[in-house]
VEXTIDO-92273 format. One record per residue: residue number from 1; chain; x, y, z of N, C-alpha, C, O, CB in turn. Coordinates in steps of 0.2 Angstrom, whole numbers, plus 5000, padded with zeros to 4 digits. Atoms other than C-alpha are relative to their C-alpha. Glycine has a CB too. Example, Ala and Ser with C-alpha at 12.3 -4.5 7.8 and 13.67 -1.06 7.14 Angstrom:
# VEXTIDO-92273
+-----+----+------+------+------+-------+-------+-------+------+------+------+------+------+------+-------+-------+-------+
|   i | ch | n_px | n_py | n_pz | ca_px | ca_py | ca_pz | c_px | c_py | c_pz | o_px | o_py | o_pz | cb_px | cb_py | cb_pz |
+-----+----+------+------+------+-------+-------+-------+------+------+------+------+------+------+-------+-------+-------+
|   1 |  A | 5004 | 4994 | 5000 |  5062 |  4978 |  5039 | 5004 | 5006 | 5000 | 5009 | 5005 | 5003 |  4995 |  5000 |  5006 |
|   2 |  A | 4996 | 4994 | 4999 |  5068 |  4995 |  5036 | 4996 | 5005 | 5003 | 4999 | 5011 | 5004 |  5002 |  5002 |  4993 |
+-----+----+------+------+------+-------+-------+-------+------+------+------+------+------+------+-------+-------+-------+
This chain:
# VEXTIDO-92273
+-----+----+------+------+------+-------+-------+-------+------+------+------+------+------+------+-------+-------+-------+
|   i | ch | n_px | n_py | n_pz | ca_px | ca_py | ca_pz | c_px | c_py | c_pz | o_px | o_py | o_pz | cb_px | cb_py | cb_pz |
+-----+----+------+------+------+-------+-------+-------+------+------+------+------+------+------+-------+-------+-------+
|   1 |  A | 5004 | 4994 | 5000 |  5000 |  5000 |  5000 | 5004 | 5006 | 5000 | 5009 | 5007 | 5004 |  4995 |  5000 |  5006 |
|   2 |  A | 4996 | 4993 | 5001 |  5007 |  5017 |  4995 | 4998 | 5003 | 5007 | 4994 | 5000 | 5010 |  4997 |  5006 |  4993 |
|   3 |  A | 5002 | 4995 | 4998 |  5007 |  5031 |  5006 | 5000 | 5007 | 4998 | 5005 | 5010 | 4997 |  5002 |  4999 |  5005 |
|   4 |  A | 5002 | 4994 | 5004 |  4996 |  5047 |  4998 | 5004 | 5005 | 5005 | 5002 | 5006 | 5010 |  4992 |  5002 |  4999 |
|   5 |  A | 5001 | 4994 | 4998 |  5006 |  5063 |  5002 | 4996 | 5005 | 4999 | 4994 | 5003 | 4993 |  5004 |  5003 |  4999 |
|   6 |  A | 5006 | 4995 | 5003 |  4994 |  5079 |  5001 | 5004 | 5005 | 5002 | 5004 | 5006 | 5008 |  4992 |  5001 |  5002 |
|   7 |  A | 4995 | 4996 | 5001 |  5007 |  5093 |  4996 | 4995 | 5008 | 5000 | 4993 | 5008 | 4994 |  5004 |  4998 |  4994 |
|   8 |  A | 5003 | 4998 | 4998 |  4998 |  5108 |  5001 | 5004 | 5007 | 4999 | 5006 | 5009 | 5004 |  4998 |  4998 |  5005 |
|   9 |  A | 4993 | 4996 | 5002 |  5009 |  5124 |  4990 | 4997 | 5005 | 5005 | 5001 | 5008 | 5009 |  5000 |  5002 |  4991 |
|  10 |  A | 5003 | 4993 | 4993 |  4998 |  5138 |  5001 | 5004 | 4999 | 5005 | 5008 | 5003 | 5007 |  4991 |  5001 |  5004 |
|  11 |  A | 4998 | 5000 | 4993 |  5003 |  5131 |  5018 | 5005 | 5000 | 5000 | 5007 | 5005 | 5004 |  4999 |  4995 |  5005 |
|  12 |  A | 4993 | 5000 | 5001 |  5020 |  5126 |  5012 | 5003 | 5005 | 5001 | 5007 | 5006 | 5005 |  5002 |  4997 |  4995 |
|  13 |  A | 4996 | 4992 | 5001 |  5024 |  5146 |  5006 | 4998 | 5002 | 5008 | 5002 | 5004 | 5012 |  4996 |  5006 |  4992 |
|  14 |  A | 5002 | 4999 | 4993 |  5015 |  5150 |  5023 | 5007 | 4996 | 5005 | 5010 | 5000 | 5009 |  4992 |  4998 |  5002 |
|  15 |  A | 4996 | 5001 | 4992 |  5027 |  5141 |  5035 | 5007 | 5004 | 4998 | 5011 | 5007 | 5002 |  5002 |  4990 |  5003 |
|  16 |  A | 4994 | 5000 | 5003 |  5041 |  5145 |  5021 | 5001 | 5009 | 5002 | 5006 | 5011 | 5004 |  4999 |  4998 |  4991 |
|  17 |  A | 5000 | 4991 | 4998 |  5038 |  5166 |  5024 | 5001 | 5001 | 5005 | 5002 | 5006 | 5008 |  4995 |  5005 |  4997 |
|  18 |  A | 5002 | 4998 | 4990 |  5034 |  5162 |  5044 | 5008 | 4997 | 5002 | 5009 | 4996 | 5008 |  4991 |  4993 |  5007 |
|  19 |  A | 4994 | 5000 | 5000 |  5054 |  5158 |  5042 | 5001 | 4993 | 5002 | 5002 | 4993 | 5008 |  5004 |  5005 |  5004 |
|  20 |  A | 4999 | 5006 | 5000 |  5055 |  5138 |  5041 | 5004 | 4999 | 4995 | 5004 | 5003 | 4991 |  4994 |  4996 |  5000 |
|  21 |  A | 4994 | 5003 | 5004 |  5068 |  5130 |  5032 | 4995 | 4996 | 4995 | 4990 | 4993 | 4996 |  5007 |  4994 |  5004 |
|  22 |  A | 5002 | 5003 | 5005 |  5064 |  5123 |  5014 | 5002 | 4992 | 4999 | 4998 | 4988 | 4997 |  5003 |  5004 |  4996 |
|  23 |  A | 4995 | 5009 | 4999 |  5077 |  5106 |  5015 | 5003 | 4998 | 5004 | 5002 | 5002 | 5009 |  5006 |  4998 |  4995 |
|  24 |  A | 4996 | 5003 | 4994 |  5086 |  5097 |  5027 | 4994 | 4997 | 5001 | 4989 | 4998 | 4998 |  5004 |  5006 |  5007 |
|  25 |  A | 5004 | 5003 | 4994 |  5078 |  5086 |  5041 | 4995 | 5005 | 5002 | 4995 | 5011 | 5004 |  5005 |  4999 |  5006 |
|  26 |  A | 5008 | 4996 | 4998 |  5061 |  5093 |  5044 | 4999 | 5004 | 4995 | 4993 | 5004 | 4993 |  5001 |  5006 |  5007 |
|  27 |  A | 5003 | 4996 | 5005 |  5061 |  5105 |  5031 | 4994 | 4998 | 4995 | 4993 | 4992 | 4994 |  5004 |  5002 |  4997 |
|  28 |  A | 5007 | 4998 | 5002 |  5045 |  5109 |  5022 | 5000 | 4994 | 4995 | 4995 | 4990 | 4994 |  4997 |  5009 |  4998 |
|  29 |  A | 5000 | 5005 | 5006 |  5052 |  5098 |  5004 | 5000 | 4993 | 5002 | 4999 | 4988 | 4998 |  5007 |  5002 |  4994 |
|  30 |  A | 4996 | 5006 | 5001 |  5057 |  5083 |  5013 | 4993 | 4996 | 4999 | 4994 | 4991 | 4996 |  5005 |  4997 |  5008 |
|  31 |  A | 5007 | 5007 | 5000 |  5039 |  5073 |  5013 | 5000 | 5001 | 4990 | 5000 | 4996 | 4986 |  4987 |  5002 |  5005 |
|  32 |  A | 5001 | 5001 | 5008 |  5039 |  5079 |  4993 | 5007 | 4995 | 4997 | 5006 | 4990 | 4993 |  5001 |  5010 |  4996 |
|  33 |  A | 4997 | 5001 | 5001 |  5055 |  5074 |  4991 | 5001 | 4991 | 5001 | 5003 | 4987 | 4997 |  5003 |  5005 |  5002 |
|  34 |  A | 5001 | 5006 | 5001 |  5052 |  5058 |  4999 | 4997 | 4996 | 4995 | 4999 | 4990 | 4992 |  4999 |  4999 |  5003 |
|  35 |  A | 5007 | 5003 | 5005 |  5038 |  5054 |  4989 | 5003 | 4998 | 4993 | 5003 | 4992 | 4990 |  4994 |  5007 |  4998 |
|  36 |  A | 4998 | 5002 | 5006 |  5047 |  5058 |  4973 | 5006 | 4994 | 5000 | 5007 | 4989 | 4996 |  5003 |  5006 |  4997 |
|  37 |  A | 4992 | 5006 | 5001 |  5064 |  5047 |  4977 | 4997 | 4994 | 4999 | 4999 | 4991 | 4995 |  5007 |  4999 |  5007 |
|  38 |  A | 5002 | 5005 | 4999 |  5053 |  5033 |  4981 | 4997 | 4997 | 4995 | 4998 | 4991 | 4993 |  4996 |  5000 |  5003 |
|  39 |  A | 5004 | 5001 | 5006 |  5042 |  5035 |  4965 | 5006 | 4995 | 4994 | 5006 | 4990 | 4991 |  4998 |  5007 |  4997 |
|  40 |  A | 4994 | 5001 | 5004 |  5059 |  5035 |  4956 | 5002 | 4994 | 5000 | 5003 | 4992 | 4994 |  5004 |  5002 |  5002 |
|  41 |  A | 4996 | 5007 | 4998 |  5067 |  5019 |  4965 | 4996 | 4994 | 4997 | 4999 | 4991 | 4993 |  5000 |  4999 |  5008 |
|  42 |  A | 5005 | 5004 | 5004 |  5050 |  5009 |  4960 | 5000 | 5001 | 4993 | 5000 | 4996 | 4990 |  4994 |  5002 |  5003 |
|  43 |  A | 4999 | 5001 | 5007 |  5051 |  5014 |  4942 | 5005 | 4996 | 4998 | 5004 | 4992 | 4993 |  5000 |  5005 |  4997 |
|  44 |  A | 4994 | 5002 | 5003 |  5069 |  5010 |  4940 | 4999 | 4991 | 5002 | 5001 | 4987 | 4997 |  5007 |  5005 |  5005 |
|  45 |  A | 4998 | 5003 | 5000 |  5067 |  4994 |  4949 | 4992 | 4996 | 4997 | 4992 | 4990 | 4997 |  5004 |  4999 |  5005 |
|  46 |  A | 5003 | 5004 | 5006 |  5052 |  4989 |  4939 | 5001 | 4999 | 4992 | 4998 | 4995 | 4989 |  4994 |  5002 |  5000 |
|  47 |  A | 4996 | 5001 | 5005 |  5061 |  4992 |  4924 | 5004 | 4994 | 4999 | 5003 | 4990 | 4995 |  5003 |  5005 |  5000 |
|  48 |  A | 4995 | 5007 | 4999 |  5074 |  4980 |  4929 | 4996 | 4993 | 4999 | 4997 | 4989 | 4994 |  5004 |  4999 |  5009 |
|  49 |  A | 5003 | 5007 | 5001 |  5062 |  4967 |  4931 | 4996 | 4998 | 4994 | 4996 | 4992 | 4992 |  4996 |  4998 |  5004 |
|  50 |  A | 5004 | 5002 | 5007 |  5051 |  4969 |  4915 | 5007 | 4999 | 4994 | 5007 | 4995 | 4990 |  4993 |  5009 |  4997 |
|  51 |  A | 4997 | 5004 | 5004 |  5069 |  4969 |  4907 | 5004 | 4992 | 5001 | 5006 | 4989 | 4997 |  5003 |  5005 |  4998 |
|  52 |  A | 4997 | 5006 | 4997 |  5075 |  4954 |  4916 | 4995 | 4994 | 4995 | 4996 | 4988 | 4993 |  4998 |  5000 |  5009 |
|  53 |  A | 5005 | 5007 | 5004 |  5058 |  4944 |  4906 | 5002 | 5001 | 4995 | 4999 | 4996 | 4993 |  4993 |  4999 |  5000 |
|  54 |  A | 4999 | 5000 | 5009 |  5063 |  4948 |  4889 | 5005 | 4994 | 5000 | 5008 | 4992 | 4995 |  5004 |  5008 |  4995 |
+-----+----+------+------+------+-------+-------+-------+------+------+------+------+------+------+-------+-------+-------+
């Protein structure tokens, strides 16, 4: 089972102007960031396997 982020650009720029850090540990990108690397990892390694059956 995935888990849905809900990236939320209003709140985000809000904590982003109330002086929150953008990256690092805690920062506001890391759940996007996770999201994406994960997506990534899963493509790459579904790739591997659909070419492993040719």
């Amino acid at each position: 089972m995935k888990e849905e982020i809900e990236f939320d650009f209003d709140e985000i720029l809000d904590k982003f102007r109330s002086g929150k850090k953008l990256t690092g540990i805690g920062g506001l990108l890391e759940p996007l960031i996770k999201q994406l690397t994960e997506a990534a990892l899963e493509a790459e390694v579904e790739s591997h396997i659909a070419n492993d059956g040719l």
